[in-house]
N, C-alpha and C positions, 0 to 999 in steps of 0.2 A: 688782392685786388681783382674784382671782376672785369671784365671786358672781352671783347672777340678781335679776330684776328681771322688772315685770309689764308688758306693751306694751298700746297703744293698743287691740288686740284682746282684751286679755284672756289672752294667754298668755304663760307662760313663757319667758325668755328666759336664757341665758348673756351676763355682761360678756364671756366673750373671743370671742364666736363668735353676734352679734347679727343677722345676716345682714342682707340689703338692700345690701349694701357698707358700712353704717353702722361705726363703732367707737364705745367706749365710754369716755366719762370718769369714773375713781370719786375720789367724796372721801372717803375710809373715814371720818373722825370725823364727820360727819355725815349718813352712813351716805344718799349721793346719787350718782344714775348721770345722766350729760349722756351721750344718744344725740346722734351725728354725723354730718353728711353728706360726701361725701369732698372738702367745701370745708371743712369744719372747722364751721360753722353747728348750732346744736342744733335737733334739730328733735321731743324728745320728753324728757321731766326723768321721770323712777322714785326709787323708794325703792330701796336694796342692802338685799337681805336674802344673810348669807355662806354659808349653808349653811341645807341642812334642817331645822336645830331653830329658826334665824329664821322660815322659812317656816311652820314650825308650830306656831311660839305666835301669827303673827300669824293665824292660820289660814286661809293661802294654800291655793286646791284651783286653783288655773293649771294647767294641762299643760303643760309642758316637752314646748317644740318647737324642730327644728334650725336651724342657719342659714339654711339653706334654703330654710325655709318663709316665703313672701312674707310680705311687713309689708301686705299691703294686705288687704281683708277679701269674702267671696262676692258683697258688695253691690257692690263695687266693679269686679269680673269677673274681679276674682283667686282 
């Protein structure tokens, strides 16, 4: 299941494409994302929200960032 979810930093994120080498686990009926390490270990729980009109009732203003963009934050010298 597709959908985004909000990280540790405050942005945007894609289930298929979470970057860090992390993957994603969704539960859809209870509408839960398990971020992964590539030991399988969670190292971060989100809410799914499926699409744009989730993100805008709950009134998400995240940026939507790529895979690519580090999971770590300025403070940390990433």
């Amino acid at each position: 299941m597709s959908g985004f979810f909000v990280d540790w930093n405050g942005d945007l994120r894609t289930t298929d494409d979470p970057g860090g080498g992390y993957s994603c686990e969704v539960d859809l009926p209870v509408r839960y994302v398990a971020v992964k390490n590539k030991n399988g270990v969670t190292i971060h729980e989100a809410t799914l929200y499926r699409n744009q009109a989730d993100l805008d009732k709950a009134r998400i203003k995240a940026v939507l960032v790529p895979g690519s963009k580090s999971w770590g934050s300025p403070k940390e010298g990433f």
